[in-house]
C-alpha positions as CSV (number, residue, x, y, z in Angstrom):
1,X,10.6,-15.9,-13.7
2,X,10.2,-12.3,-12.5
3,X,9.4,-9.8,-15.4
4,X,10.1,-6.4,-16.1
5,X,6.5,-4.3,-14.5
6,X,5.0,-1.5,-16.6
7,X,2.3,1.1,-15.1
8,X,1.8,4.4,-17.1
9,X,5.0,5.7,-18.7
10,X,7.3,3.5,-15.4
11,X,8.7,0.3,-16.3
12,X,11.2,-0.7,-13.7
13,X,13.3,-4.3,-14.2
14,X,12.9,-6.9,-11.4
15,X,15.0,-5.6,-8.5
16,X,14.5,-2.1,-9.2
17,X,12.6,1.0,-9.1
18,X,11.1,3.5,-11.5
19,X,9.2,6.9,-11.5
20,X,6.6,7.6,-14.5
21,X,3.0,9.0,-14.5
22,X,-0.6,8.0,-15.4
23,X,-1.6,10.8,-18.0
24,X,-4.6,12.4,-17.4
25,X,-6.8,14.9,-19.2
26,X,-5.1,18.4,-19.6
27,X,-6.3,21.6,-18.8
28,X,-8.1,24.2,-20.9
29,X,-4.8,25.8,-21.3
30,X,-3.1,22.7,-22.3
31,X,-1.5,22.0,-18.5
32,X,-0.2,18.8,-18.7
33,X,-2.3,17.1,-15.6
34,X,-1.2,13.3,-14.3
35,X,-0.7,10.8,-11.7
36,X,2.5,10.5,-10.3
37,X,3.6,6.7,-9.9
38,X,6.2,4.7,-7.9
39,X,7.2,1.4,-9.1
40,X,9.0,-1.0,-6.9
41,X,10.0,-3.8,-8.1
42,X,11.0,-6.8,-6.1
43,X,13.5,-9.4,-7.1
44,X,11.3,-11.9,-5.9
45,X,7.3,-12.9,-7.3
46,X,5.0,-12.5,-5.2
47,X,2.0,-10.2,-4.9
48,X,1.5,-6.8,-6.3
49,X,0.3,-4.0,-3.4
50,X,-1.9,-0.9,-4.6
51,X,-1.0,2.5,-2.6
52,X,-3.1,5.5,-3.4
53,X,-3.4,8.9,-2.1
54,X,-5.4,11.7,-1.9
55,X,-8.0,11.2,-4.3
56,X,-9.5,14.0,-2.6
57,X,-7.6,17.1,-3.3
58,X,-6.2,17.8,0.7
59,X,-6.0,14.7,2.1
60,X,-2.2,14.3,1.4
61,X,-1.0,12.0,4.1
62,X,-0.8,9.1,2.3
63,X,2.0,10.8,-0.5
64,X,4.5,11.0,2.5
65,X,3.4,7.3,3.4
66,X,4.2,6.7,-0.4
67,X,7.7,8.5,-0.2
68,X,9.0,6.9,2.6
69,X,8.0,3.4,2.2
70,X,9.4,3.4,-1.7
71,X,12.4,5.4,-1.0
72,X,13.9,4.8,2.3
73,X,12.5,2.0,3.7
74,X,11.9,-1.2,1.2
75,X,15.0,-2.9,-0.5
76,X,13.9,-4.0,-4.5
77,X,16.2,-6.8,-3.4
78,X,14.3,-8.4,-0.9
79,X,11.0,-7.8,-1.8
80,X,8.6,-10.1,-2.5
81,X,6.4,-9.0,-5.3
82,X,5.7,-5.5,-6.4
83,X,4.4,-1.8,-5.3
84,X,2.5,0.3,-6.7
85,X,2.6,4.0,-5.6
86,X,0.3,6.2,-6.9
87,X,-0.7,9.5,-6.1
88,X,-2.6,12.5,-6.1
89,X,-5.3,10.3,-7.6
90,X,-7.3,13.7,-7.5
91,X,-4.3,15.9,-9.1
92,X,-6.6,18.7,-10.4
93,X,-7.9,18.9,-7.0
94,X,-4.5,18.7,-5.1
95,X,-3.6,22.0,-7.4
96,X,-6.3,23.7,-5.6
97,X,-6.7,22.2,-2.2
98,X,-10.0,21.5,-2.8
99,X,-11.7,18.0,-2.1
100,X,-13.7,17.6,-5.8
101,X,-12.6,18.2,-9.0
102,X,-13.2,22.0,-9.4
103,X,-13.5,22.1,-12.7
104,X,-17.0,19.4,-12.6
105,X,-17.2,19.2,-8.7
106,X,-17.2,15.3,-9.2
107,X,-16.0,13.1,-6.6
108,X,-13.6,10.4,-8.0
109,X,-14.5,8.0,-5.2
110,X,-18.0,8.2,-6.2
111,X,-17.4,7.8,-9.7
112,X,-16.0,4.4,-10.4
113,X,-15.7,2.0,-12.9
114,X,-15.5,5.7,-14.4
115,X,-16.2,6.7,-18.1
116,X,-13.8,7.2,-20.7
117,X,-16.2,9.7,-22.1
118,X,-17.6,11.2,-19.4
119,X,-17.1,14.1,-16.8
120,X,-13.2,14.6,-15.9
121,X,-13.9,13.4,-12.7
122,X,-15.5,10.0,-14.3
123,X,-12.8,10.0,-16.9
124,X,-10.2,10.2,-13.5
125,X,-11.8,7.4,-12.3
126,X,-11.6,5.5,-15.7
127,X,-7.8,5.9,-15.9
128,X,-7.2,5.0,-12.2
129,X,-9.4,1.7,-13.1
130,X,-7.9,0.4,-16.3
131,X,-4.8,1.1,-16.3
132,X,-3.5,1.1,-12.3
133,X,-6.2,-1.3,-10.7
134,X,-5.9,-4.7,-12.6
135,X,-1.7,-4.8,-12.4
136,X,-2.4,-5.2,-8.6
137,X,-3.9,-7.9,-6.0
138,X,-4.5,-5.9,-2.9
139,X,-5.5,-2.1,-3.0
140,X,-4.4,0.7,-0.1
141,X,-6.4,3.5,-0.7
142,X,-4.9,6.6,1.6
143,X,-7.8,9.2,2.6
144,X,-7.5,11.7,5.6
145,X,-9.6,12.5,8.7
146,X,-10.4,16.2,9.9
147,X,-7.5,17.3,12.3
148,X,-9.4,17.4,15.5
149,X,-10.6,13.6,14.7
150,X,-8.5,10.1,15.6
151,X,-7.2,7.8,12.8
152,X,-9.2,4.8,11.5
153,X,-10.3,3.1,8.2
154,X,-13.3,1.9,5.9
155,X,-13.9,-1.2,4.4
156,X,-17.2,-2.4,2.8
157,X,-19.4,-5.7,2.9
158,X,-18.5,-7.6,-0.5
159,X,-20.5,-10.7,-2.1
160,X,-17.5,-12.1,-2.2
161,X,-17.0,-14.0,1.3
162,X,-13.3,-14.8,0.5
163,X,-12.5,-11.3,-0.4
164,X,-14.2,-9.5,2.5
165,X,-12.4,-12.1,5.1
166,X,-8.9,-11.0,3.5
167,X,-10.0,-7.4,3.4
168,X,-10.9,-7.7,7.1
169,X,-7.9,-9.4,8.2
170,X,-5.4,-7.0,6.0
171,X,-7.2,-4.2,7.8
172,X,-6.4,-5.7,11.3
173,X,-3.0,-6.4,10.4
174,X,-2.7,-2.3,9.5
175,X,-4.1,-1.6,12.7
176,X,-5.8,1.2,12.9
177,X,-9.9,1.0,14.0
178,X,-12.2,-0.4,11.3
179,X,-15.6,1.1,10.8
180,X,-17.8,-0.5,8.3
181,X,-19.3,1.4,5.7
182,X,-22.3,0.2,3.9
183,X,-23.0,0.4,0.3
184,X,-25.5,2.7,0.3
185,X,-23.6,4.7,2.8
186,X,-22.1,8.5,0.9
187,X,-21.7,6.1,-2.3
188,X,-19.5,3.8,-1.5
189,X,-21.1,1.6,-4.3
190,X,-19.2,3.4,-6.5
191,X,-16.0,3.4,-4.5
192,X,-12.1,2.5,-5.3
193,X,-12.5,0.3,-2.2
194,X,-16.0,-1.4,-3.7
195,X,-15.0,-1.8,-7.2
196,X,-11.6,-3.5,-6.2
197,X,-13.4,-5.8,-3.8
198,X,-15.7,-6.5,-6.6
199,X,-13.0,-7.3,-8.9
200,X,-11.5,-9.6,-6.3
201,X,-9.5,-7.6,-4.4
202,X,-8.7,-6.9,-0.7
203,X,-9.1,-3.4,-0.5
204,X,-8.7,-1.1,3.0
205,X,-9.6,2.8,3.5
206,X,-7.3,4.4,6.4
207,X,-7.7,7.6,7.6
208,X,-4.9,8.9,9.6
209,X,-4.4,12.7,10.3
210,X,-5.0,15.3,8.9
211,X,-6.2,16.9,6.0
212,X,-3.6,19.6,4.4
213,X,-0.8,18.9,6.9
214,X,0.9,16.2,7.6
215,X,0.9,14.7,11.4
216,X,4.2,12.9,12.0
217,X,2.8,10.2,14.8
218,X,0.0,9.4,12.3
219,X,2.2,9.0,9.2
220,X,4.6,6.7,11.5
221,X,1.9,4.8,12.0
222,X,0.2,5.0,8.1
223,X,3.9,3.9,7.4
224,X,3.9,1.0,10.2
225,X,0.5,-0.1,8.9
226,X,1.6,-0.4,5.7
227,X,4.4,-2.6,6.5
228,X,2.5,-4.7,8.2
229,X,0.2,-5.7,5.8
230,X,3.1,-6.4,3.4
231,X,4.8,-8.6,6.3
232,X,0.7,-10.1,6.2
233,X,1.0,-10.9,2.6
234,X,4.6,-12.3,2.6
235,X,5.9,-9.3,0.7
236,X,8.5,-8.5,3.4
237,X,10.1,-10.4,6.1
238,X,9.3,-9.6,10.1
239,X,6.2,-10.1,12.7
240,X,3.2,-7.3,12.3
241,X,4.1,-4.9,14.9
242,X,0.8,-3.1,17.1
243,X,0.1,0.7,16.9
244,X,1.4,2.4,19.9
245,X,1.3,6.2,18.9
246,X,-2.4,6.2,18.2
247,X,-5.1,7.6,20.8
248,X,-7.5,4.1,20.0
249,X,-5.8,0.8,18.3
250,X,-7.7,-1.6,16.4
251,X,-11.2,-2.7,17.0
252,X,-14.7,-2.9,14.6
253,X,-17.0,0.0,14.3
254,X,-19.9,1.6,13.1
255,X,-20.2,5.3,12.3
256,X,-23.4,7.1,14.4
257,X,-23.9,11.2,13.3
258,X,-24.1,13.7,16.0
259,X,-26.9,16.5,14.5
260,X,-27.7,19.9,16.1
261,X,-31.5,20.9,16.4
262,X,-30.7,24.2,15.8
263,X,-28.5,26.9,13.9
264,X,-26.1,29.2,15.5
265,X,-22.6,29.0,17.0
266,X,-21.0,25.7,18.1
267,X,-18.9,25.4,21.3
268,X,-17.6,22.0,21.3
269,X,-16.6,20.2,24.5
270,X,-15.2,16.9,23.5
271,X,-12.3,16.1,21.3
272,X,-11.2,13.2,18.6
273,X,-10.3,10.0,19.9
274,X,-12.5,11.2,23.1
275,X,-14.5,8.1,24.7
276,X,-18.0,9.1,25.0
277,X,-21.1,8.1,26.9
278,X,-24.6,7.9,25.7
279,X,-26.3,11.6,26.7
280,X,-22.7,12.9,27.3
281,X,-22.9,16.7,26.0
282,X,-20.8,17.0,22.8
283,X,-22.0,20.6,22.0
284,X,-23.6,23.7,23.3
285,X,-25.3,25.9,20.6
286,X,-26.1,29.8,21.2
287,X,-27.4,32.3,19.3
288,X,-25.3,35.5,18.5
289,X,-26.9,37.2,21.8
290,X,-25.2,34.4,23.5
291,X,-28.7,32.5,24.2
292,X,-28.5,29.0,24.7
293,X,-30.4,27.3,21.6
294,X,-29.5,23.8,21.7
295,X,-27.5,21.5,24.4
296,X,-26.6,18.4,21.7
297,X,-26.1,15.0,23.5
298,X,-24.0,11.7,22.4
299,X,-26.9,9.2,20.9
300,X,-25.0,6.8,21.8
301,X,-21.3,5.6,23.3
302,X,-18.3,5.3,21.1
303,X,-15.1,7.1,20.2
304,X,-15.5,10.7,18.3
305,X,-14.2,9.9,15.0
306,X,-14.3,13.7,14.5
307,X,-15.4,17.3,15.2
308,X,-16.9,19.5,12.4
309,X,-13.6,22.5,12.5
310,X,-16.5,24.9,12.3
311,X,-18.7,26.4,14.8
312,X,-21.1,28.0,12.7
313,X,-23.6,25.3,12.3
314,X,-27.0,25.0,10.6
315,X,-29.9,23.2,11.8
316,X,-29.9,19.3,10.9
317,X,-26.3,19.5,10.3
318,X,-23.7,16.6,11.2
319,X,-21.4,17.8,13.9
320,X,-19.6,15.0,15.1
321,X,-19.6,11.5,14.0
322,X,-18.8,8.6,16.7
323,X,-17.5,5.3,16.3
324,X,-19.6,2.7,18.0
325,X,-17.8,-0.7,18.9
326,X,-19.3,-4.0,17.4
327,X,-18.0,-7.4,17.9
328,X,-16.6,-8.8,14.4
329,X,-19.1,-11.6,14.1
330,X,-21.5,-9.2,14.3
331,X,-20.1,-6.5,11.8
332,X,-18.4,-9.4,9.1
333,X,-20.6,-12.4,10.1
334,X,-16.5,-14.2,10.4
């Protein structure tokens, strides 16, 4: 029999929907700091879907996802199990715009299980783990990519053979390119995305565009992906419907870094989403006299994943990072 679902201070009654928060640390002047939470609760049993945003501070996308998906679009009376909405993960970064937590310039996403004692980044982390995480089967973890990139998402390898095939498919079923991102890859072992896995989980990183603003063809299709995997999981009724308003659509990836040899200023001649050759210029870098110091070449072919936005650039700097295509058998071994 369906039960009444409690996360943070929301309870909402089977066939319903309710607004609360996951309380976080305050401030030093006693600011009240939490996690904002959506509940939706079908009428129905079935499985319970994780959505998370911006657990870095502007990559806010994913809130407007959140919003439309919970309160214009899915019926408590038909669905099929339960939502989740949760978001900013990262609230005292979302105050300031700024990626970290300013006040211990922690990453949450490299701070998980977390530590109830720790850091207020790792104490985040702790309160996104115990208290959001194990109410849910499959996780959605919304991140965003640079504006002049194209969409896509992360997922990691898992031990777990049964979990990384369901992560894989859920992420095909969102449709939006999927790179793989090792472990040992900007500490991904220490993930949302990892830890969920881990804990048995399907867990999927998109990326859609853009950091502080929101991109209406991107969200339509954040939104679209999400419904999709929900329609994959039998949460909703309806056939998983392709990405059309993305410049590249599905596919399995690896990310390659673009480097300059030298400092100076940046004039960049390719754009996100841009299908590149190996040796293809991406960059031209000058000195302030206007000498030509560097002429930086693709490594490789692939899609530009993204542009750095500046074009004052230091030696041994990444610049651009490309997405290399890789047949799935030979990324997931399935």
């Amino acid at each position: 029999m369906k039960t009444t679902l409690t996360a943070g201070t929301a309870s909402a009654e089977p066939g319903s929907l309710a607004l609360g928060k996951l309380i976080c640390e305050p401030l030093a002047d006693a600011a009240e700091i939490f996690i904002a939470l959506v509940v939706v609760n079908g009428a129905h049993t079935g499985p319970t879907l994780w959505i998370g945003s911006t657990i870095h501070g502007r990559e806010i996308p994913g809130i407007e996802v959140c919003r439309r998906i919970a309160h214009e679009i899915i019926n408590p009376a038909e669905l099929h199990g339960a939502i989740i909405c949760a978001m900013p993960l990262n609230p005292y970064g979302f105050r300031s715009q700024h990626h970290t937590i300013p006040q211990d310039g922690g990453n949450v996403n490299a701070q998980f299980p977390g530590d109830p004692q720790g850091t207020l980044s790792e104490r985040t982390a702790y309160t996104i783990w115990t208290q959001g995480i194990p109410l849910c089967d499959y996780v959605i973890d919304f991140h965003a990519n640079e504006p002049d990139g194209m969409e896509f998402m992360c997922a990691t390898p898992c031990a777990n053979k049964d979990v990384q095939a369901r992560t894989v498919e859920m992420a095909e079923a969102f449709g939006f390119p999927l790179a793989q991102i090792r472990r040992d890859e900007w500490a991904y072992d220490r993930s949302l995305v990892a830890w969920a896995q881990d804990a048995g989980k399907p867990a999927i990183l998109p990326e859609p565009l853009c950091q502080g603003a929101l991109a209406e063809a991107s969200v339509d299709a954040s939104v679209r992906g999400v419904l999709n995997v929900m329609k994959w999981i039998g949460m909703i009724d309806g056939q998983i419907e392709p990405q059309t308003e993305i410049r590249v659509r599905g596919g399995h990836f690896r990310f390659v870094n673009v480097r300059t040899r030298k400092s100076g200023l940046a004039e960049y001649s390719v754009n996100g989403g841009d299908w590149v050759e190996e040796d293809q210029p991406i960059s031209v870098v000058r000195d302030p006299w206007g000498n030509e110091l560097d002429r930086v070449l693709c490594p490789t072919c692939g899609y530009v994943r993204s542009i750095l936005p500046s074009s004052i650039v230091n030696a041994g700097q990444i610049i651009g990072t490309l997405l290399k295509p890789h047949e799935r058998q030979e990324l997931w071994g399935m």
